[in-house]
KOLLO-360745 format. One record per residue: residue in one letter; x, y, z of N, C-alpha, C in turn; residue number from 1. Coordinates in steps of 0.001 Angstrom, whole numbers, plus 500000, padded with zeros to 6 digits. Example, Ala and Ser with C-alpha at 12.3 -4.5 7.8 and 13.67 -1.06 7.14 Angstrom:
2
{res: a; n_u: 513190; n_v: 494310; n_w: 507800; ca_u: 512300; ca_v: 495500; ca_w: 507800; c_u: 513200; c_v: 496700; c_w: 507800; n: 1}
{res: s; n_u: 512850; n_v: 497750; n_w: 507080; ca_u: 513670; ca_v: 498940; ca_w: 507140; c_u: 512900; c_v: 500030; c_w: 507870; n: 2}
END
This chain:
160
{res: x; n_u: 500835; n_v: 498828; n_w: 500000; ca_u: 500000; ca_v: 500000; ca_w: 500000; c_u: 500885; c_v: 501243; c_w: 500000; n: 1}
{res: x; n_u: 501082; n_v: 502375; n_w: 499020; ca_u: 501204; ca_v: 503608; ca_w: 499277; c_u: 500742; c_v: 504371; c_w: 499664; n: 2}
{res: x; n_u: 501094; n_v: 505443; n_w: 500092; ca_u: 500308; ca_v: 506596; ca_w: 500257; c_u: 500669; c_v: 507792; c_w: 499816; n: 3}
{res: x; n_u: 499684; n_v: 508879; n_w: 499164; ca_u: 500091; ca_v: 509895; ca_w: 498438; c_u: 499150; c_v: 510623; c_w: 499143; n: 4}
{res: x; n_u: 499888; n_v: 512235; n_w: 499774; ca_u: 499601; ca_v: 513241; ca_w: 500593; c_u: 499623; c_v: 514413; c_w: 499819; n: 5}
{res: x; n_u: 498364; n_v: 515079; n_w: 499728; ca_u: 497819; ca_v: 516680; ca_w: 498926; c_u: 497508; c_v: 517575; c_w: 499967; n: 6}
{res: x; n_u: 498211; n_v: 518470; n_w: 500086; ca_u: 497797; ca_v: 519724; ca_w: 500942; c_u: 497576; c_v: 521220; c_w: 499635; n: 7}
{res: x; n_u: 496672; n_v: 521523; n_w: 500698; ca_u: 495943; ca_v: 522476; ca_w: 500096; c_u: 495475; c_v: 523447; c_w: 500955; n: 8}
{res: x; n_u: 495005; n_v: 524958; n_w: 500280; ca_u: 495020; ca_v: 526234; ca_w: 501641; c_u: 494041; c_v: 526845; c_w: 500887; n: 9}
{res: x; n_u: 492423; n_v: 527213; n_w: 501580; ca_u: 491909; ca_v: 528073; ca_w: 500910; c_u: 491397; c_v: 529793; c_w: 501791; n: 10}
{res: x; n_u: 491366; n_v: 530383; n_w: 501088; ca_u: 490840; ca_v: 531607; ca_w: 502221; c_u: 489622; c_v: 532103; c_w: 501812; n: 11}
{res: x; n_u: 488802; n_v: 532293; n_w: 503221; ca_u: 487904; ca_v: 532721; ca_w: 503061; c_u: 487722; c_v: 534008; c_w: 504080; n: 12}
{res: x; n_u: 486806; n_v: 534620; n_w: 503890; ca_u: 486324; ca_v: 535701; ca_w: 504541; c_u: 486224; c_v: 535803; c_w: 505932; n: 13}
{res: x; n_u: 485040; n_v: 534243; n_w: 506204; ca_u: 484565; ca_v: 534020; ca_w: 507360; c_u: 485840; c_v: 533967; c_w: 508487; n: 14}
{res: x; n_u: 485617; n_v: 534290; n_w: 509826; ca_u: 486215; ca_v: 534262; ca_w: 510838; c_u: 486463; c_v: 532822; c_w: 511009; n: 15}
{res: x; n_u: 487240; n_v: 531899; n_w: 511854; ca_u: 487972; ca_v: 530369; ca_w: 512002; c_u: 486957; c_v: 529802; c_w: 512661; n: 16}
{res: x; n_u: 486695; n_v: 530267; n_w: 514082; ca_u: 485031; ca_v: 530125; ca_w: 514742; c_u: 483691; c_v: 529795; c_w: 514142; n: 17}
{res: x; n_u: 483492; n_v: 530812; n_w: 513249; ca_u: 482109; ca_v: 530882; ca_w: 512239; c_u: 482289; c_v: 529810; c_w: 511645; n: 18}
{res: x; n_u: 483341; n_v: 529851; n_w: 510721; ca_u: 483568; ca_v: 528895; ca_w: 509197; c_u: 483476; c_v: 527580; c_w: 509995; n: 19}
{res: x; n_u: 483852; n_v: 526876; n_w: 511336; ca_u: 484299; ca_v: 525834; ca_w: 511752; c_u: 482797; c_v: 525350; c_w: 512130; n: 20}
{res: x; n_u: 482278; n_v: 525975; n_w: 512790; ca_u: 480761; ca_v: 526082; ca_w: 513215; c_u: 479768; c_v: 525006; c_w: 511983; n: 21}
{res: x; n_u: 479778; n_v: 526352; n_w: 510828; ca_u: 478897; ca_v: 525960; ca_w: 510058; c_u: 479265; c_v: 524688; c_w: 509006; n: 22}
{res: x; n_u: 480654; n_v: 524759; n_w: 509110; ca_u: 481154; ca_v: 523892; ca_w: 507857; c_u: 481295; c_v: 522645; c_w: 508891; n: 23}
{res: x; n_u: 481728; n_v: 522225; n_w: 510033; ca_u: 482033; ca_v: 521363; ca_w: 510332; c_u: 481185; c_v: 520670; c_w: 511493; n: 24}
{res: x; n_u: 480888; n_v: 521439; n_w: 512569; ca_u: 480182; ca_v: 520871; ca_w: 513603; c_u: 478191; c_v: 521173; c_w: 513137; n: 25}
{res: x; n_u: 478213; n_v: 521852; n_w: 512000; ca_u: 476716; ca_v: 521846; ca_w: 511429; c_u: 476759; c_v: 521383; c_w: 510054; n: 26}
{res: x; n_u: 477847; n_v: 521425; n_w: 509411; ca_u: 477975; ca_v: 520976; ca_w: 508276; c_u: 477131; c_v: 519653; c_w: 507659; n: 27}
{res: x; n_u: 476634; n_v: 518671; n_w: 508353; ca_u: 475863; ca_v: 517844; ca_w: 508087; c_u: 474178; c_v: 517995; c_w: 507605; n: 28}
{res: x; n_u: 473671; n_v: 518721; n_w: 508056; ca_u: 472849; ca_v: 519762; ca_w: 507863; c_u: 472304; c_v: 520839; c_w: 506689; n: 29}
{res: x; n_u: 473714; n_v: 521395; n_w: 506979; ca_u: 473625; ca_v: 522854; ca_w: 506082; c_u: 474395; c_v: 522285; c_w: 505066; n: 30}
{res: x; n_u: 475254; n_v: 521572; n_w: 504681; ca_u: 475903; ca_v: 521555; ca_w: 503230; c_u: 474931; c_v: 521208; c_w: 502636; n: 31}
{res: x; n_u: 473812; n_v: 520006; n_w: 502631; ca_u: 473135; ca_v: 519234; ca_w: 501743; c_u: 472132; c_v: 520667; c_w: 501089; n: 32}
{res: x; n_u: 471917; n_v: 521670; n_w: 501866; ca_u: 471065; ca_v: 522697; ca_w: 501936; c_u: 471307; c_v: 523556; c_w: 500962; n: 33}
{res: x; n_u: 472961; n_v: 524181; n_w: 500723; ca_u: 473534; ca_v: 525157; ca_w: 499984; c_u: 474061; c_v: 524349; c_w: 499233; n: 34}
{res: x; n_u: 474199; n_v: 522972; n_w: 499196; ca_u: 475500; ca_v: 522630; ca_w: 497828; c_u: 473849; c_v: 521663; c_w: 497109; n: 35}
{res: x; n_u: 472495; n_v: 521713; n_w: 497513; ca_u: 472178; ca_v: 520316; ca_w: 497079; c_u: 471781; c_v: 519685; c_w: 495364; n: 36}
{res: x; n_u: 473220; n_v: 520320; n_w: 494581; ca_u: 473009; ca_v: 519468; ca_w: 493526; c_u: 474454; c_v: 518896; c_w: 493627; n: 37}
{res: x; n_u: 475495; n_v: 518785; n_w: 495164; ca_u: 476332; ca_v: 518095; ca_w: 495105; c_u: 475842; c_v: 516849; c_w: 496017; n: 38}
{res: x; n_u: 475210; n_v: 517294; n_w: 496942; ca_u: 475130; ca_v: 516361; ca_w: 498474; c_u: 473697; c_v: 516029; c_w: 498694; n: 39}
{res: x; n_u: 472912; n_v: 515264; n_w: 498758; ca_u: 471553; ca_v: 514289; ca_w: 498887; c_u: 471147; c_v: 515072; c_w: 500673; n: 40}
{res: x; n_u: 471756; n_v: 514233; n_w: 501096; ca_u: 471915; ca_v: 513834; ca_w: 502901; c_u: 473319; c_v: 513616; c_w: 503464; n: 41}
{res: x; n_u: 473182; n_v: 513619; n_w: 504529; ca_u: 474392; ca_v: 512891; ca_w: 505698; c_u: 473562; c_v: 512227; c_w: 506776; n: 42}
{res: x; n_u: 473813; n_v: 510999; n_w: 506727; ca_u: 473080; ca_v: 510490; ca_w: 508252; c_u: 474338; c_v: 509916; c_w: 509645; n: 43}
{res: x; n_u: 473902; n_v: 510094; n_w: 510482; ca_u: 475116; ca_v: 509298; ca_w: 510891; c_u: 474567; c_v: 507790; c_w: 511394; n: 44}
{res: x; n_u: 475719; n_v: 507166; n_w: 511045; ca_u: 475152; ca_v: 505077; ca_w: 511025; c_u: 475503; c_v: 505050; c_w: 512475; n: 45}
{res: x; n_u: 476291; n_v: 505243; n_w: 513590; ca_u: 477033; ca_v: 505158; ca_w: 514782; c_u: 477440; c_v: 506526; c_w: 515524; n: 46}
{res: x; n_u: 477211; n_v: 506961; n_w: 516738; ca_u: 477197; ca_v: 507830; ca_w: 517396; c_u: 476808; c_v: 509427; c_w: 516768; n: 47}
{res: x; n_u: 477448; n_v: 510351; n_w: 516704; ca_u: 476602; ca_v: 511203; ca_w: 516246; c_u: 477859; c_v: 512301; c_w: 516358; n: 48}
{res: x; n_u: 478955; n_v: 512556; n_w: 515231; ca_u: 479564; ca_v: 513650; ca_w: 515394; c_u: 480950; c_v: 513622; c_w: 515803; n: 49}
{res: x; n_u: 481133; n_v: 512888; n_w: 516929; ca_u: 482130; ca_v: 512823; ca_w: 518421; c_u: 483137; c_v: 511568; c_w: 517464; n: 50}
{res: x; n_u: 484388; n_v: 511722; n_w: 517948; ca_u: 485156; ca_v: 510500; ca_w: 517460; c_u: 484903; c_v: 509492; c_w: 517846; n: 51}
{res: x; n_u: 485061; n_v: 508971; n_w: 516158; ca_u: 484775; ca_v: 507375; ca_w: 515885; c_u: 483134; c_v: 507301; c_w: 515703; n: 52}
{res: x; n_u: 482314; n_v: 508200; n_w: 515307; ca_u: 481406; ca_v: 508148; ca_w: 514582; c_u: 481366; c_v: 508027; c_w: 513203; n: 53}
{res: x; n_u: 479935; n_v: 507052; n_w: 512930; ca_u: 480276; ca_v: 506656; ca_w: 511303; c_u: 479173; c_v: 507547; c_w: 510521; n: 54}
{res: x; n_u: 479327; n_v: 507918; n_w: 509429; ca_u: 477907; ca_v: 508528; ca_w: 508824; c_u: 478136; c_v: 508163; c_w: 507162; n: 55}
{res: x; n_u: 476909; n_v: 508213; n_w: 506571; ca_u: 476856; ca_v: 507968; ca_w: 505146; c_u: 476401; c_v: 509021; c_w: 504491; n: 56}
{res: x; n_u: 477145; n_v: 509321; n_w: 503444; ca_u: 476985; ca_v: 510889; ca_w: 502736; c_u: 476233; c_v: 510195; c_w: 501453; n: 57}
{res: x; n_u: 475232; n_v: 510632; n_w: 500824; ca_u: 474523; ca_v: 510335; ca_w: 500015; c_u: 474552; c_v: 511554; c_w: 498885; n: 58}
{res: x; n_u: 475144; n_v: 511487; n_w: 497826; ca_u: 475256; ca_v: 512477; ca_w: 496807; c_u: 474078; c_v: 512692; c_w: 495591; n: 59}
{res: x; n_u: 474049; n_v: 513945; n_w: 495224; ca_u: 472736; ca_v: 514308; ca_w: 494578; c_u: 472621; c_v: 513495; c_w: 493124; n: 60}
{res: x; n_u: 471494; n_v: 513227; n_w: 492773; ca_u: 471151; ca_v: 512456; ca_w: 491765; c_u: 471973; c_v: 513360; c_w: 490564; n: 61}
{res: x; n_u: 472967; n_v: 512532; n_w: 489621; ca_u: 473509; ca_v: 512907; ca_w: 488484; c_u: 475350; c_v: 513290; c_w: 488655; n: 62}
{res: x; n_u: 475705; n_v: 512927; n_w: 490208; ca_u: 476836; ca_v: 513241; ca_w: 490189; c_u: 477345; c_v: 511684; c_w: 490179; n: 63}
{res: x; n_u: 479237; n_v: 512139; n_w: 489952; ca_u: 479853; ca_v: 510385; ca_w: 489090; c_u: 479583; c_v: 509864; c_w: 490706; n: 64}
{res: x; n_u: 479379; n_v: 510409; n_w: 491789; ca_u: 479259; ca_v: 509680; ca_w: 492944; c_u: 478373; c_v: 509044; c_w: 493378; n: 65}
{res: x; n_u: 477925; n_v: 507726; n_w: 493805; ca_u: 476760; ca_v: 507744; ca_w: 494776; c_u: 476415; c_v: 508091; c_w: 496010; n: 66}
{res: x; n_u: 477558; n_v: 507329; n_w: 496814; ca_u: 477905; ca_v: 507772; ca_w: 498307; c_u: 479135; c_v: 507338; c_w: 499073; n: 67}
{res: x; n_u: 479035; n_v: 507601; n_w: 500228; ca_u: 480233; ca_v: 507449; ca_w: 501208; c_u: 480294; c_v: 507239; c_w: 502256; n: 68}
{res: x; n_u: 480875; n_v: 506712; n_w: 503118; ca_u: 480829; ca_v: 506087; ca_w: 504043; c_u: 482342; c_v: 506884; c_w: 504723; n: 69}
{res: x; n_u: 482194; n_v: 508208; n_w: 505796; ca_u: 482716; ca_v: 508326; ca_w: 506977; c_u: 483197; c_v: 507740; c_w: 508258; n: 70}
{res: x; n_u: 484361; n_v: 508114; n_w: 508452; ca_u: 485045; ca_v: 507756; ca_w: 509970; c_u: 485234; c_v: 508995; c_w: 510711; n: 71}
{res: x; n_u: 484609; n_v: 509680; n_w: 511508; ca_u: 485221; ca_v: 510808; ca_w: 512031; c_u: 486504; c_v: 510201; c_w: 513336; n: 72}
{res: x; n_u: 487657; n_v: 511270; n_w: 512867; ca_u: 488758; ca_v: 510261; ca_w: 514015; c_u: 489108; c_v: 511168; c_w: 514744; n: 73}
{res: x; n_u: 489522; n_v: 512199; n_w: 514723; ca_u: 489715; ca_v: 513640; ca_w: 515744; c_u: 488275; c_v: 515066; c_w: 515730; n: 74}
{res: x; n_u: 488336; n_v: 515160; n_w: 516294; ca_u: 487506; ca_v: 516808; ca_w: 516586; c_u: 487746; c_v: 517311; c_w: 518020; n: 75}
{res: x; n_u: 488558; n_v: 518861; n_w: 517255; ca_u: 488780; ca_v: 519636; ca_w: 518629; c_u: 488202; c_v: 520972; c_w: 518378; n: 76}
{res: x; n_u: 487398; n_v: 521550; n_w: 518554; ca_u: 486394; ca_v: 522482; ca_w: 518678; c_u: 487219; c_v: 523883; c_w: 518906; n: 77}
{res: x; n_u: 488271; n_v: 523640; n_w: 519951; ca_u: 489088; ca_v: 524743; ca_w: 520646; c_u: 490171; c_v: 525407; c_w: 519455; n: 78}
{res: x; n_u: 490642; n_v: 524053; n_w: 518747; ca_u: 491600; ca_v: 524595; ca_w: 518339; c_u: 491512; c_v: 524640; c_w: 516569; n: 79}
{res: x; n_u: 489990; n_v: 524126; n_w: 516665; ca_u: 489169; ca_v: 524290; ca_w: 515065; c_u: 490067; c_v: 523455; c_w: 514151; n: 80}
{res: x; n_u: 490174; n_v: 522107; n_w: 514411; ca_u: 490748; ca_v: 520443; ca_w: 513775; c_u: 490075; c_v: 519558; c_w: 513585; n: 81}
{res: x; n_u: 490057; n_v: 519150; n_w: 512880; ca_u: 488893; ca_v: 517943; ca_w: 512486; c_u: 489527; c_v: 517063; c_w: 511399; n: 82}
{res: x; n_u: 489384; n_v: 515716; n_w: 511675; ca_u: 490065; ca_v: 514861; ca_w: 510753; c_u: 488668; c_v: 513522; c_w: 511253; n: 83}
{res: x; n_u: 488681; n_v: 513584; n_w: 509816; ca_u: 488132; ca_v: 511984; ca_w: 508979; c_u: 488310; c_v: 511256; c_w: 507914; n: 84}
{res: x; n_u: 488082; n_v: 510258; n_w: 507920; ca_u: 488198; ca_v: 509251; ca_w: 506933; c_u: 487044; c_v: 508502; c_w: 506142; n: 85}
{res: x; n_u: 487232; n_v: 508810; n_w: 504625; ca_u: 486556; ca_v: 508186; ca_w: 503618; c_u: 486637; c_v: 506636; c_w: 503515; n: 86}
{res: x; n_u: 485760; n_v: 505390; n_w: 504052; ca_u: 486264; ca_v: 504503; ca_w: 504545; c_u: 485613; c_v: 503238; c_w: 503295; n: 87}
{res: x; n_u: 484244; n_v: 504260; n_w: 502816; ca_u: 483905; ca_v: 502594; ca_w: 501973; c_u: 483232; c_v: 504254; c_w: 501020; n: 88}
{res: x; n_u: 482829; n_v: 503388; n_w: 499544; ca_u: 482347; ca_v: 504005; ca_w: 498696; c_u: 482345; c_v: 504336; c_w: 497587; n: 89}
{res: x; n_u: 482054; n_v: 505245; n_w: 496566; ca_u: 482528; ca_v: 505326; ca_w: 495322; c_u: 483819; c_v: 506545; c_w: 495645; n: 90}
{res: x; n_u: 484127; n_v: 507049; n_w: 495876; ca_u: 485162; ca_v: 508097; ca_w: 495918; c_u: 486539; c_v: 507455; c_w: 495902; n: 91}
{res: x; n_u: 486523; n_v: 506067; n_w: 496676; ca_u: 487354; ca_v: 505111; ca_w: 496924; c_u: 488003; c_v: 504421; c_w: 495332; n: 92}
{res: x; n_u: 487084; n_v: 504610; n_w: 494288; ca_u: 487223; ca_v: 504147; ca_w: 493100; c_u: 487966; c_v: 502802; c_w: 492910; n: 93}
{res: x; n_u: 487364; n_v: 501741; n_w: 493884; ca_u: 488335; ca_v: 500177; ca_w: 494036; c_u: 490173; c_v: 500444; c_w: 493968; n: 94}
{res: x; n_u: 490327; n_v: 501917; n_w: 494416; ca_u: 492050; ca_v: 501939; ca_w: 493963; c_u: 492514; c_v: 502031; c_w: 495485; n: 95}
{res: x; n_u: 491464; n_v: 502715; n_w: 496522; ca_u: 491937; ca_v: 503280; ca_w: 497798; c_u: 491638; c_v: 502476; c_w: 498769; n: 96}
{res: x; n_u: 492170; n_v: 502198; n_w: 499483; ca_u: 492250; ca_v: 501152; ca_w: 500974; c_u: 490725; c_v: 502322; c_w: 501335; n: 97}
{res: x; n_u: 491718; n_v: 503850; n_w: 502026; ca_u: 490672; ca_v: 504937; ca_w: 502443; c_u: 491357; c_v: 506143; c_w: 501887; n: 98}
{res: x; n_u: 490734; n_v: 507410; n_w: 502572; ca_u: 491237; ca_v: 509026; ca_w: 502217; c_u: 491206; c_v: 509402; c_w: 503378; n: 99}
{res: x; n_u: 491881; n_v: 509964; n_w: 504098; ca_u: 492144; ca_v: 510883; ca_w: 505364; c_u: 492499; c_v: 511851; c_w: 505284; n: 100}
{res: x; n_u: 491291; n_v: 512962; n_w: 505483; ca_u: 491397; ca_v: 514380; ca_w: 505551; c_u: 491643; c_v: 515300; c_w: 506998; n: 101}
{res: x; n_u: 492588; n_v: 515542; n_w: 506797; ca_u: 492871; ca_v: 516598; ca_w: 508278; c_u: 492360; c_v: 517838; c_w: 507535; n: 102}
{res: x; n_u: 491588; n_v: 518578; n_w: 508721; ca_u: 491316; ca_v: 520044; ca_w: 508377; c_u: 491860; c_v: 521259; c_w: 509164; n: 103}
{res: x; n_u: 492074; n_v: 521897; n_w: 509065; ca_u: 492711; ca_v: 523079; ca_w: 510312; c_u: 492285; c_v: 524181; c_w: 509767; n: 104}
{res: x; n_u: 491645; n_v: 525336; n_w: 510829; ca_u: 491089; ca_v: 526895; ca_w: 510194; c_u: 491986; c_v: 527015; c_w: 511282; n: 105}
{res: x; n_u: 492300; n_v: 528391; n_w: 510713; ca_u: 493540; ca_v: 529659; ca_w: 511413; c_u: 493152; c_v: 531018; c_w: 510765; n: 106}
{res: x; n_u: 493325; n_v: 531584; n_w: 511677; ca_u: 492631; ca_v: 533386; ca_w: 511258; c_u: 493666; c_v: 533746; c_w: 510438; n: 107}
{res: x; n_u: 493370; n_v: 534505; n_w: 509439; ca_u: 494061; ca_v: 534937; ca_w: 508236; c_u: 494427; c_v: 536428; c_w: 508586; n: 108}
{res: x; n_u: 495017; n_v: 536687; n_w: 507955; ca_u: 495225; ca_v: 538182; ca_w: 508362; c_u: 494552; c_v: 539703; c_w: 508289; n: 109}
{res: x; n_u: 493741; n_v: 539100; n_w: 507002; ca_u: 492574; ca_v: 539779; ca_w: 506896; c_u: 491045; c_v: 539954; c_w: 507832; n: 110}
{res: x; n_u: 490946; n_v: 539002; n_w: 508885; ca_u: 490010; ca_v: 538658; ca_w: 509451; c_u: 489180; c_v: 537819; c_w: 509376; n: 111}
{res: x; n_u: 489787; n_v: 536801; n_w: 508173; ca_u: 488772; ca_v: 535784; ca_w: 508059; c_u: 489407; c_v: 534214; c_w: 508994; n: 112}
{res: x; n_u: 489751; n_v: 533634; n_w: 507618; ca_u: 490069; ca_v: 532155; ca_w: 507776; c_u: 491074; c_v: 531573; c_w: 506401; n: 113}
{res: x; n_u: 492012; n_v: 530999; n_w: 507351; ca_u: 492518; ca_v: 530043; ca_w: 506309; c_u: 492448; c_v: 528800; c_w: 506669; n: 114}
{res: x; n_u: 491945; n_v: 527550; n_w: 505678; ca_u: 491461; ca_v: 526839; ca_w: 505681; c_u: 492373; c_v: 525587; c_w: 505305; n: 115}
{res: x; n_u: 493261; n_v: 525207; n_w: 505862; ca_u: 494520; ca_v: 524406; ca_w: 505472; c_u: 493965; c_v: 522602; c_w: 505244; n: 116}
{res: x; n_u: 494002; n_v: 522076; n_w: 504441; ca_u: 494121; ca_v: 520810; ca_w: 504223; c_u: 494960; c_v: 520184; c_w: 504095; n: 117}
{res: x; n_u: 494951; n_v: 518916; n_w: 504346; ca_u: 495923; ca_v: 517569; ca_w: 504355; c_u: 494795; c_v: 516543; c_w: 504338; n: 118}
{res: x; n_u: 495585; n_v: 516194; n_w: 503006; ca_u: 494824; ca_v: 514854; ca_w: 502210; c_u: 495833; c_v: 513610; c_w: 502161; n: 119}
{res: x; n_u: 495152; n_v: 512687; n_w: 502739; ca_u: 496221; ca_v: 511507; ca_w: 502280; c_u: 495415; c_v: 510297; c_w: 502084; n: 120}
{res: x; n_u: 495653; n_v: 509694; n_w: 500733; ca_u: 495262; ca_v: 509085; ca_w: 499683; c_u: 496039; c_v: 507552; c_w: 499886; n: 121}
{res: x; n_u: 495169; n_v: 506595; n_w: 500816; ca_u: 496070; ca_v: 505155; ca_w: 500665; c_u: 495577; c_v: 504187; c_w: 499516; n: 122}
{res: x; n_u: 496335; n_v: 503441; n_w: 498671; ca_u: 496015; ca_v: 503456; ca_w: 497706; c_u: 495749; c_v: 501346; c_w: 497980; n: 123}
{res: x; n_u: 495310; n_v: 500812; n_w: 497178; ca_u: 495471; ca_v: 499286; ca_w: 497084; c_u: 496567; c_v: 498870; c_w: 496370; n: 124}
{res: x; n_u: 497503; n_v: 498021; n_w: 497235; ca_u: 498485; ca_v: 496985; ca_w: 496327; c_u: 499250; c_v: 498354; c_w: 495969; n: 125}
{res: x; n_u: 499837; n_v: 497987; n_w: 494533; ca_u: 500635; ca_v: 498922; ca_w: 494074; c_u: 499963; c_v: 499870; c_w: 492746; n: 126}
{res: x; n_u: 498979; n_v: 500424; n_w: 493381; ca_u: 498377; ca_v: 501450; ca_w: 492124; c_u: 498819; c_v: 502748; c_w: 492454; n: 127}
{res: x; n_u: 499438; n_v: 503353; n_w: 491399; ca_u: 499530; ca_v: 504509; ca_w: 491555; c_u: 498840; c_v: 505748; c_w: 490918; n: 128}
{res: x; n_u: 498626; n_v: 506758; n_w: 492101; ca_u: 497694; ca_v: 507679; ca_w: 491831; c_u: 498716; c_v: 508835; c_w: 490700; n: 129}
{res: x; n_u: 497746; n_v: 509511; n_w: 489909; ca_u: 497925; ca_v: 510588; ca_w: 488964; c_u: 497890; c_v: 511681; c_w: 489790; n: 130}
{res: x; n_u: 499110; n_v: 512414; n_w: 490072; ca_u: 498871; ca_v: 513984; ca_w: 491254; c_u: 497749; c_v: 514829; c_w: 490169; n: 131}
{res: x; n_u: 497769; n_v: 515148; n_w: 489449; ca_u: 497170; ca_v: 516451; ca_w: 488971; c_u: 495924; c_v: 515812; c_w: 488195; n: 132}
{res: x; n_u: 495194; n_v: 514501; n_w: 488601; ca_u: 494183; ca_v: 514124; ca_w: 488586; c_u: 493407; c_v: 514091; c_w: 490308; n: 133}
{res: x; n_u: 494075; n_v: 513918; n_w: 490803; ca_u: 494081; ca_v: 514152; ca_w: 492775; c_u: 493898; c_v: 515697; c_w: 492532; n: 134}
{res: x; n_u: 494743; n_v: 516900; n_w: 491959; ca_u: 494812; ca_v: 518113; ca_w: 492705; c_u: 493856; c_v: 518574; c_w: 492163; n: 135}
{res: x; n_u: 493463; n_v: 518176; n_w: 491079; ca_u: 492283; ca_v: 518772; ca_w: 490142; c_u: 491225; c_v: 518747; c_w: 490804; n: 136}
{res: x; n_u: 490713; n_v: 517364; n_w: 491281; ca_u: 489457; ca_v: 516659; ca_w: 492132; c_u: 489159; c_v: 517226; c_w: 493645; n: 137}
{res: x; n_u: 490164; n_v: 517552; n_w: 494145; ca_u: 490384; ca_v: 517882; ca_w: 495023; c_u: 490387; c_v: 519499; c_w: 495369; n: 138}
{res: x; n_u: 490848; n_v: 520206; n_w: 495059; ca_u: 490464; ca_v: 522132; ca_w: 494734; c_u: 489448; c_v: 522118; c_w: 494302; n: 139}
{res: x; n_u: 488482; n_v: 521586; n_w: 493333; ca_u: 487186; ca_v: 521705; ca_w: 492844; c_u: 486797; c_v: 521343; c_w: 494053; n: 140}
{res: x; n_u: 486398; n_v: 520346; n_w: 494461; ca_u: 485168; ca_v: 519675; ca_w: 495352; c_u: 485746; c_v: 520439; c_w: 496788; n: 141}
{res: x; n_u: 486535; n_v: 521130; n_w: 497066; ca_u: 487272; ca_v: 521979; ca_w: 498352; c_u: 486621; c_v: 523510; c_w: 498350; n: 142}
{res: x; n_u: 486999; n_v: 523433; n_w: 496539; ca_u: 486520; ca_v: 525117; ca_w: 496180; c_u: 484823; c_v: 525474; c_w: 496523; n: 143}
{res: x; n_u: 484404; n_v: 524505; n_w: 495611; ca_u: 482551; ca_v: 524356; ca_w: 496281; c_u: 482325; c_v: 524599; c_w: 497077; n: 144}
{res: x; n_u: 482425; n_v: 523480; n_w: 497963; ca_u: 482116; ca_v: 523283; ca_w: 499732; c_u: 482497; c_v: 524709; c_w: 500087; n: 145}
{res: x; n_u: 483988; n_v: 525211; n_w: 500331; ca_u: 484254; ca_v: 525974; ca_w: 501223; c_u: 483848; c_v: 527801; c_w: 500676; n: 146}
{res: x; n_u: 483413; n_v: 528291; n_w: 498983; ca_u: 483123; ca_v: 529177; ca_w: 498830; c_u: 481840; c_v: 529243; c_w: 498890; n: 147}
{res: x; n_u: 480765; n_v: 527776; n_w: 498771; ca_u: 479200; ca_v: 528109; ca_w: 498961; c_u: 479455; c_v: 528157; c_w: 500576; n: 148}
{res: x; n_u: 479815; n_v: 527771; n_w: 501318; ca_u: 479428; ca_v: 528171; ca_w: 502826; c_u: 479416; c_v: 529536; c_w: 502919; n: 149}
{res: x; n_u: 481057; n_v: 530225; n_w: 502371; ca_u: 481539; ca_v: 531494; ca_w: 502706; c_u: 480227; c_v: 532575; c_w: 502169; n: 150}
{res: x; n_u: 479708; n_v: 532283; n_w: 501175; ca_u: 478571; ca_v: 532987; ca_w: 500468; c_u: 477462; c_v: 533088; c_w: 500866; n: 151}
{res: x; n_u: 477221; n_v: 531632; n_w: 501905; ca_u: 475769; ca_v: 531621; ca_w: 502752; c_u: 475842; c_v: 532467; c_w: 503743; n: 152}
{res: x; n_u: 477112; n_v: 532349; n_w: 504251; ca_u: 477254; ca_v: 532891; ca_w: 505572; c_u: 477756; c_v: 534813; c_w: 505269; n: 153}
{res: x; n_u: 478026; n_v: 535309; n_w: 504381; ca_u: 477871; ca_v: 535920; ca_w: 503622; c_u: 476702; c_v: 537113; c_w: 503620; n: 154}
{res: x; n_u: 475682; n_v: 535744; n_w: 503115; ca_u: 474510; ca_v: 536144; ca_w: 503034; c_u: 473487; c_v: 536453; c_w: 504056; n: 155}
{res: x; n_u: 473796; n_v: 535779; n_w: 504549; ca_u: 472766; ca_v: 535589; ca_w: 506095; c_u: 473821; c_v: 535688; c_w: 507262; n: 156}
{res: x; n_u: 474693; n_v: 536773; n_w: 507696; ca_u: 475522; ca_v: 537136; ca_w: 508686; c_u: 475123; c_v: 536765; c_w: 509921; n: 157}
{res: x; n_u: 473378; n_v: 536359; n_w: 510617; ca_u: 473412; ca_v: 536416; ca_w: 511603; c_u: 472783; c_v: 534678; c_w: 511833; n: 158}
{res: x; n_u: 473259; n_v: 534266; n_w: 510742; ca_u: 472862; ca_v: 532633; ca_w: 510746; c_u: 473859; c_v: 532047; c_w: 511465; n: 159}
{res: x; n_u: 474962; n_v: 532332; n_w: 511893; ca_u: 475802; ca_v: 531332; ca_w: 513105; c_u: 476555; c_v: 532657; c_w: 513926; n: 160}
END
């Protein structure tokens, strides 16, 4: 098994607090709401949120995805970190054992948020992944998520 690691940094407006709020500890919720011709639902299959909860992401009719199957493995609220794992599903494309995403927000200098990722991609046997088929997939489906939040929240300032 290899593993191939993508980091990535996006900035947004929102404050580290706000953005962490809505994107992550409500994010189950509200993404399906603002993205829903990417995301169906989120349910969770096992506990609810807290590490080592499982949930199934169900994607909107017409995307190459169907669904996914979550591991949440860290959440620290204080220091706005959150890491999970893509564990069964189509995203997995029969090439990936799993995907483990660390997330970290940090106040930007402007007053918002920077939004730092770490992606790491374990792969099956000896397949090797295409980087700039990963970085491509990866900034798109990052860019979505994290500029429709910034836009909701945006929009409706006194929604979190």
């Amino acid at each position: 098994m290899g593993v191939f690691t993508y980091e990535s940094e996006i900035v947004t407006a929102i404050p580290p607090a706000k953005m962490f709020k809505a994107c992550i500890l409500d994010g189950d919720t509200l993404i399906p709401k603002i993205v829903p011709q990417v995301f169906n639902s989120v349910e969770y299959l096992e506990v609810n949120g807290e590490p080592g909860s499982l949930r199934k992401v169900t994607f909107a009719q017409g995307n190459q995805f169907n669904y996914m199957k979550q591991k949440v493995e860290a959440l620290d609220t204080e220091k706005f970190e959150y890491i999970y794992s893509v564990i069964e599903g189509d995203p997995l494309m029969n090439m990936l054992d799993k995907i483990t995403y660390e997330i970290k927000l940090e106040d930007s200098p402007g007053g918002g948020s920077i939004c730092k990722t770490s992606s790491k991609y374990y792969t099956i046997g000896d397949i090797e992944l295409k980087e700039e088929a990963i970085k491509a997939g990866k900034e798109k489906a990052s860019g979505v998520l994290f500029k429709s939040i910034e836009a909701y929240l945006v929009a409706n300032p006194n929604a979190y």
